[in-house]
PyMOL Python script that loads the backbone (N, CA, C, O; Angstrom):
from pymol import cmd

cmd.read_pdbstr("""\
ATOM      1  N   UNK A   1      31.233  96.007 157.592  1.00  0.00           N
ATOM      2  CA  UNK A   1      31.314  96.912 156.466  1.00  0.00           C
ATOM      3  C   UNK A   1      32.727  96.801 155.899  1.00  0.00           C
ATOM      4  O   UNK A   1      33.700  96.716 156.648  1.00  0.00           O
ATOM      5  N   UNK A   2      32.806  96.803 154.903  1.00  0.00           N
ATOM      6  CA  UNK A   2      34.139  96.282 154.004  1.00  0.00           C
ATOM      7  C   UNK A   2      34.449  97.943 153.828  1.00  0.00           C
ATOM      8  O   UNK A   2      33.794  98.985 153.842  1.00  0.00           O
ATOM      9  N   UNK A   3      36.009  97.485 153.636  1.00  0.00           N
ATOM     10  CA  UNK A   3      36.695  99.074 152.895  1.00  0.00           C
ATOM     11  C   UNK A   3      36.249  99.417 151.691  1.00  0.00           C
ATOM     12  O   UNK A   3      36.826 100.479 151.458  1.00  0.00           O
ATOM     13  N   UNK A   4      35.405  99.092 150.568  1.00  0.00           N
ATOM     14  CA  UNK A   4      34.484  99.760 149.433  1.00  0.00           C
ATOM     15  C   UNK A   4      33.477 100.576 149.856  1.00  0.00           C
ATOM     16  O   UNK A   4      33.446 101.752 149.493  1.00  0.00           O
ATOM     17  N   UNK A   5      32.406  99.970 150.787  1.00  0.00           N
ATOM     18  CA  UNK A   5      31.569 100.555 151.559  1.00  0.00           C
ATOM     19  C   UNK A   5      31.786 101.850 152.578  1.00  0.00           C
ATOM     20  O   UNK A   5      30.987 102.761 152.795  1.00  0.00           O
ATOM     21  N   UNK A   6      32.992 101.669 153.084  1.00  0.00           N
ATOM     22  CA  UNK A   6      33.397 102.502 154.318  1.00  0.00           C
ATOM     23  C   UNK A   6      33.911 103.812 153.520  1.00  0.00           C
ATOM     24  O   UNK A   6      33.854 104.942 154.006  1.00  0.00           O
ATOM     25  N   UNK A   7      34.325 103.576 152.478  1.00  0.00           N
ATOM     26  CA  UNK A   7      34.641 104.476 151.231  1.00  0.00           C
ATOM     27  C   UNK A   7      33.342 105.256 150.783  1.00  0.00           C
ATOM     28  O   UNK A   7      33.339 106.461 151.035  1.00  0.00           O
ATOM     29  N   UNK A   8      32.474 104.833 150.284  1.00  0.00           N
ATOM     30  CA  UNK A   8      31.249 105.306 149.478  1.00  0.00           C
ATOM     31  C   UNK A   8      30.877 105.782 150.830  1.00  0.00           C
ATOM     32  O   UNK A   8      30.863 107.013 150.832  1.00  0.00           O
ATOM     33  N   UNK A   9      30.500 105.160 152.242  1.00  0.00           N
ATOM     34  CA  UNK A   9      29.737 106.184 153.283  1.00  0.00           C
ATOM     35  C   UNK A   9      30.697 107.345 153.868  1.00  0.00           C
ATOM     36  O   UNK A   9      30.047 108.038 154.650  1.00  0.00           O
ATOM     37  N   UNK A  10      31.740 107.684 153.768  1.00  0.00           N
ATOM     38  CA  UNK A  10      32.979 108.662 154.176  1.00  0.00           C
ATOM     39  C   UNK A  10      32.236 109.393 152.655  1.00  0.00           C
ATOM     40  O   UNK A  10      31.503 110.247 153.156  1.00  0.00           O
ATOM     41  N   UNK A  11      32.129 109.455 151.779  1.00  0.00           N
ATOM     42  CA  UNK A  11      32.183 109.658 150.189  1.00  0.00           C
ATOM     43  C   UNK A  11      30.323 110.796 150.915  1.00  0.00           C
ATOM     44  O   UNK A  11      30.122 111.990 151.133  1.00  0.00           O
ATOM     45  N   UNK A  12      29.819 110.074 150.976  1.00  0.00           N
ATOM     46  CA  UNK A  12      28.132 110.528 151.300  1.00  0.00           C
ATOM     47  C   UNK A  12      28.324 111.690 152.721  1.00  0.00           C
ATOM     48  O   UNK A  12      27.815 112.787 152.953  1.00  0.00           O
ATOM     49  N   UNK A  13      29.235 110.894 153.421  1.00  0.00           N
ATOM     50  CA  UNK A  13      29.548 111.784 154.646  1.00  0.00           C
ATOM     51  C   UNK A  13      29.873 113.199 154.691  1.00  0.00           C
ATOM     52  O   UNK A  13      29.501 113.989 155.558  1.00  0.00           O
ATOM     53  N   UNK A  14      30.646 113.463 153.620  1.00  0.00           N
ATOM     54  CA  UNK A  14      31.595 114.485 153.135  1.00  0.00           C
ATOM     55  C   UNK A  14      30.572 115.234 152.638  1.00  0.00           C
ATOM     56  O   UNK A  14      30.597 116.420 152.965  1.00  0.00           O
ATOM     57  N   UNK A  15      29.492 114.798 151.792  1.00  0.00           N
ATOM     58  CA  UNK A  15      28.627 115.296 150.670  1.00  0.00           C
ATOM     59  C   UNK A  15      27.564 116.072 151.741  1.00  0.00           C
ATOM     60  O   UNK A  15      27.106 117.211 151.645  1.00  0.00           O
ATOM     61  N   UNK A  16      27.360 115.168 152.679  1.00  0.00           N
ATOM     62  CA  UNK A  16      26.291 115.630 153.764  1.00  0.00           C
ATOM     63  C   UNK A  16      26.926 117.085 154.412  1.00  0.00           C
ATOM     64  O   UNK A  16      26.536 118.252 154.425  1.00  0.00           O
ATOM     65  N   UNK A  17      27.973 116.449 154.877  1.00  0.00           N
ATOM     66  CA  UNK A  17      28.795 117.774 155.616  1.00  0.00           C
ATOM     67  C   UNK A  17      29.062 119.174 154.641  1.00  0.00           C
ATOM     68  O   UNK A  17      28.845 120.260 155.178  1.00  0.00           O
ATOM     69  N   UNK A  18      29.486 119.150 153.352  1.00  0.00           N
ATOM     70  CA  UNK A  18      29.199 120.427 152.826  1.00  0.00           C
ATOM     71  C   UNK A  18      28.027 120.814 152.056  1.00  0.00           C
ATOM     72  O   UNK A  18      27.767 121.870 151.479  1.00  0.00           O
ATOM     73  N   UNK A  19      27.290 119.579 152.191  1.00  0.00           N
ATOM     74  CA  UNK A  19      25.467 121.029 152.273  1.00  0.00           C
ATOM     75  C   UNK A  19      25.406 121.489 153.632  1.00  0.00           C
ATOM     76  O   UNK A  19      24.911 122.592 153.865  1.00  0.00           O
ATOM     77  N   UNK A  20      25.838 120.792 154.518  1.00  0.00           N
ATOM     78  CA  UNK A  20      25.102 121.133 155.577  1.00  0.00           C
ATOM     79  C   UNK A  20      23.962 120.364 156.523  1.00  0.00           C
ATOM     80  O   UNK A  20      23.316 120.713 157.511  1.00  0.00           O
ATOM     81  N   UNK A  21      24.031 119.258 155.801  1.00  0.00           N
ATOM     82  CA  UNK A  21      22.995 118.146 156.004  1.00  0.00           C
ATOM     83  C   UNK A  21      23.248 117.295 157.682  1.00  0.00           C
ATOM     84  O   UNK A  21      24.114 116.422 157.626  1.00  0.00           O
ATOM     85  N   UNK A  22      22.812 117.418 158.604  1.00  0.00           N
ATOM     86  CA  UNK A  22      22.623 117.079 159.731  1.00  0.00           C
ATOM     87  C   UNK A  22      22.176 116.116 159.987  1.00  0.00           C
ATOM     88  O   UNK A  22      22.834 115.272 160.595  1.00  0.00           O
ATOM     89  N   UNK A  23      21.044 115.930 159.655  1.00  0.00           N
ATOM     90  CA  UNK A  23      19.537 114.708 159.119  1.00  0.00           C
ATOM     91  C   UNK A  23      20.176 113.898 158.401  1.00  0.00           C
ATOM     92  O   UNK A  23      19.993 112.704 158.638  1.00  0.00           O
ATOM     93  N   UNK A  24      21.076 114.263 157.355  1.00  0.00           N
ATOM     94  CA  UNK A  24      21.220 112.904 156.062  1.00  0.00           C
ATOM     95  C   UNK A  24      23.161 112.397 156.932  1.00  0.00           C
ATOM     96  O   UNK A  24      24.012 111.594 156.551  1.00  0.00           O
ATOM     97  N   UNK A  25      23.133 113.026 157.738  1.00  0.00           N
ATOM     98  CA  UNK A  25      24.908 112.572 157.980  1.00  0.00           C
ATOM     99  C   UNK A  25      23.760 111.812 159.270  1.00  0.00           C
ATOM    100  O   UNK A  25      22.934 111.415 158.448  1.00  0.00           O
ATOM    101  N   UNK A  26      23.353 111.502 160.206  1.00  0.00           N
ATOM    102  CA  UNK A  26      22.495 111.028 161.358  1.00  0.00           C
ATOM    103  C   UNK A  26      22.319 109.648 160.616  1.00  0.00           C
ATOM    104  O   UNK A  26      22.824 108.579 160.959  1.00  0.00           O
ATOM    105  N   UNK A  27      21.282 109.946 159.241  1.00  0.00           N
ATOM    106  CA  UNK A  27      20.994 108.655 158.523  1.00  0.00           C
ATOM    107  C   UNK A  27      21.551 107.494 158.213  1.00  0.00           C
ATOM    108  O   UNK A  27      21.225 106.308 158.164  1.00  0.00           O
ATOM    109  N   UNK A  28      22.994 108.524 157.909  1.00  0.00           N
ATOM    110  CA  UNK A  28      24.329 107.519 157.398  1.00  0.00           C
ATOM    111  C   UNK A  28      24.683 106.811 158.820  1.00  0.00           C
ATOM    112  O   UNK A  28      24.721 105.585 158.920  1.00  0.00           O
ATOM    113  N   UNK A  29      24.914 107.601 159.804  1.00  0.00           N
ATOM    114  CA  UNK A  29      25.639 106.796 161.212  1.00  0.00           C
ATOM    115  C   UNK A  29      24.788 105.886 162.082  1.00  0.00           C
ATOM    116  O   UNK A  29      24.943 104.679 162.265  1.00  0.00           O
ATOM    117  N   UNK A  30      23.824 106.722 162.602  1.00  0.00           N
ATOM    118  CA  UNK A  30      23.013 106.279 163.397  1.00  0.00           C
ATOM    119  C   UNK A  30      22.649 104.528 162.977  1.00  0.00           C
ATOM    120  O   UNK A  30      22.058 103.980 163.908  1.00  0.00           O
ATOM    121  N   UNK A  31      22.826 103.875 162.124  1.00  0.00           N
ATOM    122  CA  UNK A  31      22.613 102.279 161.849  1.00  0.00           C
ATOM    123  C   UNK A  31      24.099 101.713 162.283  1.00  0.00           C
ATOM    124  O   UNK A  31      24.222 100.646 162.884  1.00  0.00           O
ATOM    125  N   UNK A  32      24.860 102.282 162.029  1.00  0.00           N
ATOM    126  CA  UNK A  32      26.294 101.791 162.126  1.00  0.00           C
ATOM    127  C   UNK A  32      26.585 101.202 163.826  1.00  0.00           C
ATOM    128  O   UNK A  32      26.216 101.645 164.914  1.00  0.00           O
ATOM    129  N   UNK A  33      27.480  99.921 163.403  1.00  0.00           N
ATOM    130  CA  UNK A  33      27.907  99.530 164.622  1.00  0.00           C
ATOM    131  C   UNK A  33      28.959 100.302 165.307  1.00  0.00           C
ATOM    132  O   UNK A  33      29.336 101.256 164.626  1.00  0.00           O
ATOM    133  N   UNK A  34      29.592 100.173 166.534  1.00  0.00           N
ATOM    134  CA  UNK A  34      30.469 100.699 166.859  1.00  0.00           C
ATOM    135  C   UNK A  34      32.017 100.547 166.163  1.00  0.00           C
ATOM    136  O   UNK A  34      32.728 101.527 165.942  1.00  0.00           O
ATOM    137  N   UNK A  35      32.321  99.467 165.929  1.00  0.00           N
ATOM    138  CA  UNK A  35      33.496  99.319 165.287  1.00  0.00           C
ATOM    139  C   UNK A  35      33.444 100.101 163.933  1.00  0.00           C
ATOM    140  O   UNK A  35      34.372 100.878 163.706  1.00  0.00           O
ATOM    141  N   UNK A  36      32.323  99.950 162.906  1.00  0.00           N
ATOM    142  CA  UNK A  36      32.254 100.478 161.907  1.00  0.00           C
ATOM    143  C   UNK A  36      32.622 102.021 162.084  1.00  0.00           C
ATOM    144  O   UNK A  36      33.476 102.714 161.532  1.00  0.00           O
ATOM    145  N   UNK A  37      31.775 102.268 162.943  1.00  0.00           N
ATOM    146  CA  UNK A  37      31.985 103.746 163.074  1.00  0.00           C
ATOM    147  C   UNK A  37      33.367 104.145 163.788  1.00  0.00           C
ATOM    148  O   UNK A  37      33.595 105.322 163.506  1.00  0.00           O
ATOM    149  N   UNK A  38      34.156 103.727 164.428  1.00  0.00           N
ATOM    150  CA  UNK A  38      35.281 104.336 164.544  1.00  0.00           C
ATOM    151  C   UNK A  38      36.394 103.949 163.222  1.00  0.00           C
ATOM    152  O   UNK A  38      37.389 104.650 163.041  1.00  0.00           O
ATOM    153  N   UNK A  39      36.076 102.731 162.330  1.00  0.00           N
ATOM    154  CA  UNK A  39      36.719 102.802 161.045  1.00  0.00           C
ATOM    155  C   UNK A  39      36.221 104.142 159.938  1.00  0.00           C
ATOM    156  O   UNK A  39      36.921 104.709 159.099  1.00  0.00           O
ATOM    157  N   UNK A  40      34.763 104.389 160.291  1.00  0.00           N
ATOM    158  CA  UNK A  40      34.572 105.514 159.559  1.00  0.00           C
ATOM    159  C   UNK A  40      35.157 107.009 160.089  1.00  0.00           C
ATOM    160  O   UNK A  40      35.141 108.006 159.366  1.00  0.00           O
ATOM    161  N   UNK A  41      35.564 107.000 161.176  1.00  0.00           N
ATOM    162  CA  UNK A  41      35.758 108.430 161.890  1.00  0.00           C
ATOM    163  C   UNK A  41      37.669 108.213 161.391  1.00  0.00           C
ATOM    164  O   UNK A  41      38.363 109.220 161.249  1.00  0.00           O
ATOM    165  N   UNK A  42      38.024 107.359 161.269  1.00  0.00           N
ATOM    166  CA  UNK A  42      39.673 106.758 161.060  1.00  0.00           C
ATOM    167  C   UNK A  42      39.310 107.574 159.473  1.00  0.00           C
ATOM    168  O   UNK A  42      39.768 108.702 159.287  1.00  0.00           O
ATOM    169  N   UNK A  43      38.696 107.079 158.691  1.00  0.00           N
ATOM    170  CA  UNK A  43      38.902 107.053 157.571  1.00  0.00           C
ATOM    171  C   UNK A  43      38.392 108.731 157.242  1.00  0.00           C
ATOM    172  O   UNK A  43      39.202 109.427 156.630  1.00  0.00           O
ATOM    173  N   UNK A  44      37.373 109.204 157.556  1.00  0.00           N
ATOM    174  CA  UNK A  44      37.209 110.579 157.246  1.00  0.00           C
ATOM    175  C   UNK A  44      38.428 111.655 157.308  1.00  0.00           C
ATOM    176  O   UNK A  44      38.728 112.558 156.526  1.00  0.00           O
ATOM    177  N   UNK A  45      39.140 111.137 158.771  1.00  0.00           N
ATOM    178  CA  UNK A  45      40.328 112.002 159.161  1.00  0.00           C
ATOM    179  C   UNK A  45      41.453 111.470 157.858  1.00  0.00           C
ATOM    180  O   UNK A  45      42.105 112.244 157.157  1.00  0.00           O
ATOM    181  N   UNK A  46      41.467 110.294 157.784  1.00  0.00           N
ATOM    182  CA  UNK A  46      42.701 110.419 156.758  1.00  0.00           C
ATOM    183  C   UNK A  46      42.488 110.815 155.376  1.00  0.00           C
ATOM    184  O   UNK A  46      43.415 110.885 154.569  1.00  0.00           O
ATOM    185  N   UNK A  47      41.327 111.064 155.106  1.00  0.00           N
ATOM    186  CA  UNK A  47      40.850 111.729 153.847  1.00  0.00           C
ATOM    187  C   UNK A  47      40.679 113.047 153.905  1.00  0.00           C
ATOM    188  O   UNK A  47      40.651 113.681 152.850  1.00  0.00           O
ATOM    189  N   UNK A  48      40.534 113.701 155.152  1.00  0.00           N
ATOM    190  CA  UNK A  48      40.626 115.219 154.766  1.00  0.00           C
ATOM    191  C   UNK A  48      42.336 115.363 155.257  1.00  0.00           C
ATOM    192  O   UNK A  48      42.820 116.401 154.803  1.00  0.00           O
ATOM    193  N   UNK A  49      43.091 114.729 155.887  1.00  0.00           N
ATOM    194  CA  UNK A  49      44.226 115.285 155.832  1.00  0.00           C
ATOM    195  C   UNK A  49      45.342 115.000 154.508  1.00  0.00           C
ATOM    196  O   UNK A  49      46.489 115.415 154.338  1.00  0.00           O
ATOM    197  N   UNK A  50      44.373 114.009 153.578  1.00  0.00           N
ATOM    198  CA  UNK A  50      44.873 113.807 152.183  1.00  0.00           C
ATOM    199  C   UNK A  50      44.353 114.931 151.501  1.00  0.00           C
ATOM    200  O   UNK A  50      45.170 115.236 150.631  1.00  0.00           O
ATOM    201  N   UNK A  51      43.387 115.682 151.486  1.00  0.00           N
ATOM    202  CA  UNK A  51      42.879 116.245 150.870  1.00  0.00           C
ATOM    203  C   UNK A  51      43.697 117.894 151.340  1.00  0.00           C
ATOM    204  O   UNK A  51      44.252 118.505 150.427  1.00  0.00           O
ATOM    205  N   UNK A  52      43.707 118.409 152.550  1.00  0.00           N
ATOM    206  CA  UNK A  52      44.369 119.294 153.164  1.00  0.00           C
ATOM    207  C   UNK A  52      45.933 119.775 152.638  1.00  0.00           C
ATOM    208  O   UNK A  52      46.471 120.855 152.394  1.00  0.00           O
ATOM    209  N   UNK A  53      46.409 118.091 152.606  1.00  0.00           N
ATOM    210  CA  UNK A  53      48.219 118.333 152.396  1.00  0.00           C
ATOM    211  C   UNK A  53      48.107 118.136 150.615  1.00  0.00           C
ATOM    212  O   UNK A  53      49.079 118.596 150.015  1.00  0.00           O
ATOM    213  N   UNK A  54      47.130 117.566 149.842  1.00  0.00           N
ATOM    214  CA  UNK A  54      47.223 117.365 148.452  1.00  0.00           C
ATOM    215  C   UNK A  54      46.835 119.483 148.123  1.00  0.00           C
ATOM    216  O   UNK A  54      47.647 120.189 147.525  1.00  0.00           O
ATOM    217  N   UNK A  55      45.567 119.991 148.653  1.00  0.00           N
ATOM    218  CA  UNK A  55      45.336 121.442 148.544  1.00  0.00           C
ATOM    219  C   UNK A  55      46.910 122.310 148.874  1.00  0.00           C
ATOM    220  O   UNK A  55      47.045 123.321 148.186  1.00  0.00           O
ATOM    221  N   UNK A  56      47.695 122.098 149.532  1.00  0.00           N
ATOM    222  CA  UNK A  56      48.611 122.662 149.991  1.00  0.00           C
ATOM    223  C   UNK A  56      49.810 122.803 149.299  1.00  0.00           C
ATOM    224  O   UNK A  56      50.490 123.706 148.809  1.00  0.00           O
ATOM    225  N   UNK A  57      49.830 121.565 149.433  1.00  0.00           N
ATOM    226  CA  UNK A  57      51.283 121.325 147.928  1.00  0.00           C
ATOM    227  C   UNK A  57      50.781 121.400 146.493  1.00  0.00           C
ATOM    228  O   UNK A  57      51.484 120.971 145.578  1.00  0.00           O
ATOM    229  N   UNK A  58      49.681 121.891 146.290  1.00  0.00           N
ATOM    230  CA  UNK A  58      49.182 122.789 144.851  1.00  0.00           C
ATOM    231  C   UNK A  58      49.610 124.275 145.204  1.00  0.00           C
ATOM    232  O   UNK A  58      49.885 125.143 144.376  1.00  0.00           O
ATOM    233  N   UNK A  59      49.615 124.397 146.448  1.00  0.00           N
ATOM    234  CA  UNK A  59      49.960 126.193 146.569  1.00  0.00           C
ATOM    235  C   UNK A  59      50.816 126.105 147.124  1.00  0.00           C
ATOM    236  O   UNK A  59      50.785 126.758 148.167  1.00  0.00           O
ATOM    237  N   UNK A  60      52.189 125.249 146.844  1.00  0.00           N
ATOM    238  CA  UNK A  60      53.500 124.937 146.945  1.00  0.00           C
ATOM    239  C   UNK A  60      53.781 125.463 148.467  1.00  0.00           C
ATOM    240  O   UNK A  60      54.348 126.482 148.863  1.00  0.00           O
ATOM    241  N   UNK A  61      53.162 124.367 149.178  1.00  0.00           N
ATOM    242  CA  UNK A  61      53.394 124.249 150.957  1.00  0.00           C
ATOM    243  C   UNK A  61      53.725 122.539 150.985  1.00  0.00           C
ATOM    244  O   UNK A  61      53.454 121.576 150.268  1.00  0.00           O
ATOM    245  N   UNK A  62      54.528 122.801 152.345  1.00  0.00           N
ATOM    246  CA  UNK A  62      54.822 121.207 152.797  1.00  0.00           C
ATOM    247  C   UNK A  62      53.900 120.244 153.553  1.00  0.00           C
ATOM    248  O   UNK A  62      52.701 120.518 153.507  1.00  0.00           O
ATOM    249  N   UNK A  63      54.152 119.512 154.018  1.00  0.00           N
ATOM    250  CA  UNK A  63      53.232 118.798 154.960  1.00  0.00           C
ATOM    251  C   UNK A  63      53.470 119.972 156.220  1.00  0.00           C
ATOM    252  O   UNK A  63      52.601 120.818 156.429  1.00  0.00           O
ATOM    253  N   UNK A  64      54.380 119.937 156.798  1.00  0.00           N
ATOM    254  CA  UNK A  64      54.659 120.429 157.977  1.00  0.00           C
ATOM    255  C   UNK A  64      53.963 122.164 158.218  1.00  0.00           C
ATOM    256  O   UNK A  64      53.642 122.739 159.258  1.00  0.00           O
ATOM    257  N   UNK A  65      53.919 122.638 156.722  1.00  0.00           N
ATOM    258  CA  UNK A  65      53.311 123.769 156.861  1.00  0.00           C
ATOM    259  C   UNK A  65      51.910 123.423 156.615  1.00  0.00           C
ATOM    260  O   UNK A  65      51.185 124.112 157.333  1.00  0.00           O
ATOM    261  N   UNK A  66      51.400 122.792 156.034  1.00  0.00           N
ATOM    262  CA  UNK A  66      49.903 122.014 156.781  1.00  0.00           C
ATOM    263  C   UNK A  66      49.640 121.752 157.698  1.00  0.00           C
ATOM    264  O   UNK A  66      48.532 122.154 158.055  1.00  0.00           O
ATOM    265  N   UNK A  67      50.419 120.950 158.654  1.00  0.00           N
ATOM    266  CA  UNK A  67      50.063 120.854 160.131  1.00  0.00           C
ATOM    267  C   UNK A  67      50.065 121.851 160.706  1.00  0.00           C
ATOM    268  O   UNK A  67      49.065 121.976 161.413  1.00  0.00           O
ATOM    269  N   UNK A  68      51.036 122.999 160.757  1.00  0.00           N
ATOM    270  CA  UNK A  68      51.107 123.858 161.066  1.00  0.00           C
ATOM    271  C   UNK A  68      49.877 124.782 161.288  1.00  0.00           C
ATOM    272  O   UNK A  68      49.208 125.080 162.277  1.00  0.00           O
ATOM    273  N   UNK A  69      49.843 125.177 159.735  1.00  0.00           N
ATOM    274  CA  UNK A  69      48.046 125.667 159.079  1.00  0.00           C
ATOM    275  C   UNK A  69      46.833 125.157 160.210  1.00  0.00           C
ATOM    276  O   UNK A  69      46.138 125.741 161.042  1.00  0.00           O
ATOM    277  N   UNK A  70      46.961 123.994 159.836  1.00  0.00           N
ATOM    278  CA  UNK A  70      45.979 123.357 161.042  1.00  0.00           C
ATOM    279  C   UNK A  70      45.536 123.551 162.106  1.00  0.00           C
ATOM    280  O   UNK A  70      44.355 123.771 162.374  1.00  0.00           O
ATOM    281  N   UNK A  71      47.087 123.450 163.360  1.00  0.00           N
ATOM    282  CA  UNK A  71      47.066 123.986 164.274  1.00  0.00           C
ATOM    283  C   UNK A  71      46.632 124.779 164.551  1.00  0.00           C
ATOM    284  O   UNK A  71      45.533 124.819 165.105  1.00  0.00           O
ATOM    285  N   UNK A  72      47.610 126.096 164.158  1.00  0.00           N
ATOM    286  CA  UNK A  72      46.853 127.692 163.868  1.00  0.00           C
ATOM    287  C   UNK A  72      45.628 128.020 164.441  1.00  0.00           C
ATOM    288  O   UNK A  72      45.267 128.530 165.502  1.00  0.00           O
ATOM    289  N   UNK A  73      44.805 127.351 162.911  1.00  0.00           N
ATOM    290  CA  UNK A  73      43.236 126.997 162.744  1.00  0.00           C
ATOM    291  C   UNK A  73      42.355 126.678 164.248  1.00  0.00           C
ATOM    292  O   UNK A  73      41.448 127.277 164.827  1.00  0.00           O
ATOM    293  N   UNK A  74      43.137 125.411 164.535  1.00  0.00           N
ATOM    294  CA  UNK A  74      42.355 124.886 165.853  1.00  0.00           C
ATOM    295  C   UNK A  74      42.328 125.926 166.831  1.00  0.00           C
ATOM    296  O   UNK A  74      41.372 126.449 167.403  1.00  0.00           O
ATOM    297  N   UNK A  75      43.728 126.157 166.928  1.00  0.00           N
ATOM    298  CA  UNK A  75      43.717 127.032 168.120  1.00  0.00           C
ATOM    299  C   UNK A  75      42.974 128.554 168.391  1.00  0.00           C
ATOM    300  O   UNK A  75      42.697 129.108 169.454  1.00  0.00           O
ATOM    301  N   UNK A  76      42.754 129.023 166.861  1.00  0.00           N
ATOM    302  CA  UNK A  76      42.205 130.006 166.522  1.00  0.00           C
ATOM    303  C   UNK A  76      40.728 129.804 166.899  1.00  0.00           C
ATOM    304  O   UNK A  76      40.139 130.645 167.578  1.00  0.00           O
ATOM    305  N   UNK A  77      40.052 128.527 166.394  1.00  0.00           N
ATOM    306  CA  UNK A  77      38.626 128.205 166.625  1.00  0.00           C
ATOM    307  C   UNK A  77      38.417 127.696 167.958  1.00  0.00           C
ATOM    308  O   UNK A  77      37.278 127.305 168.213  1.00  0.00           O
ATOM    309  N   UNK A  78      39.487 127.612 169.046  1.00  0.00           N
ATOM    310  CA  UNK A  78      39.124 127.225 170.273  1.00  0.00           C
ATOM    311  C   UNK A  78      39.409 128.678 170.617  1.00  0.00           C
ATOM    312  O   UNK A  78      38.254 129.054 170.816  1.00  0.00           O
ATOM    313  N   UNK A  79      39.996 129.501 170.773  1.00  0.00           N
ATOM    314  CA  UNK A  79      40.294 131.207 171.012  1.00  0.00           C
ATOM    315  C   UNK A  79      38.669 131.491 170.728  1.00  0.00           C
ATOM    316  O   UNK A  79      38.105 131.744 171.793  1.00  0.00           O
ATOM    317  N   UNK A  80      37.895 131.514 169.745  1.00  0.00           N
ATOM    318  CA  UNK A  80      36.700 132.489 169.352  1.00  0.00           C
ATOM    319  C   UNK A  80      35.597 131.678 170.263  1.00  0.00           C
ATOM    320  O   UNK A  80      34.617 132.213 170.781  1.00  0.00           O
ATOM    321  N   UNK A  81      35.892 130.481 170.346  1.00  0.00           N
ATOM    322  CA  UNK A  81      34.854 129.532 171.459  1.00  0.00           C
ATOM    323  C   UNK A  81      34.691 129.855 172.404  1.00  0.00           C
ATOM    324  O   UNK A  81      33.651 130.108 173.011  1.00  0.00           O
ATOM    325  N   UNK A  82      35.892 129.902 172.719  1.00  0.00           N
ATOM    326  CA  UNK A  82      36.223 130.114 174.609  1.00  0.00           C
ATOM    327  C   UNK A  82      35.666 132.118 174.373  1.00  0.00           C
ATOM    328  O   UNK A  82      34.980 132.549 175.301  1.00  0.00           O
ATOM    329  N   UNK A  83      35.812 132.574 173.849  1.00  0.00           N
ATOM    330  CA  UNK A  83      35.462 133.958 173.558  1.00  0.00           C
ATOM    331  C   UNK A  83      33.808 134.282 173.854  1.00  0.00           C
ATOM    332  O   UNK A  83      33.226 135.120 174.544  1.00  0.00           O
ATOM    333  N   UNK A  84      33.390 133.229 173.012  1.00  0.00           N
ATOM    334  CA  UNK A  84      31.847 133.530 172.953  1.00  0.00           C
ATOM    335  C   UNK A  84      31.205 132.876 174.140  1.00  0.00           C
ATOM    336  O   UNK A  84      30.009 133.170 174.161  1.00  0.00           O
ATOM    337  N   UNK A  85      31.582 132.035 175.216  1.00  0.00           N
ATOM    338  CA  UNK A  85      31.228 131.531 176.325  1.00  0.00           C
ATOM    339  C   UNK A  85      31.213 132.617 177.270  1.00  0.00           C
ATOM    340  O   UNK A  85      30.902 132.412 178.443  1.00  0.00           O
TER     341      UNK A  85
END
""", "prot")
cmd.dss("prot")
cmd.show_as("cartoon", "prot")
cmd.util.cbc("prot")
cmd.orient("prot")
């Protein structure tokens, strides 16, 4: 799978993930080889953390207060996990 392709399925991936689509993100992976798919899991992450630090520095934050944000986040959503177990 070439970087155009790996683009347009990250592109469908994204689309799947905010309907909610389970079934149509399965569709997209489940054919994929292994290498492909860890170029696609590479590439999703660097597109939402483009997308994360581009949202951020519109509401005049740095990178570092993005990571930060992030963190937070994680740690917050592993806190309510470990909560509900």
């Amino acid at each position: 799978m070439d970087g155009h392709d790996l683009d347009r399925t990250a592109d469908a991936a994204i689309a799947c993930a905010l309907r909610d689509d389970a079934d149509g993100l399965a569709a997209l992976v489940l054919p994929m080889n292994a290498g492909d798919l860890r170029r696609l899991v590479a590439r999703l992450a660097a597109r939402s953390a483009e997308s994360l630090t581009g949202w951020a520095a519109d509401a005049g934050s740095t990178r570092e207060d993005t990571l930060a944000m992030w963190q937070a986040a994680m740690l917050r959503a592993e806190r309510d996990r470990t909560a509900e177990e």
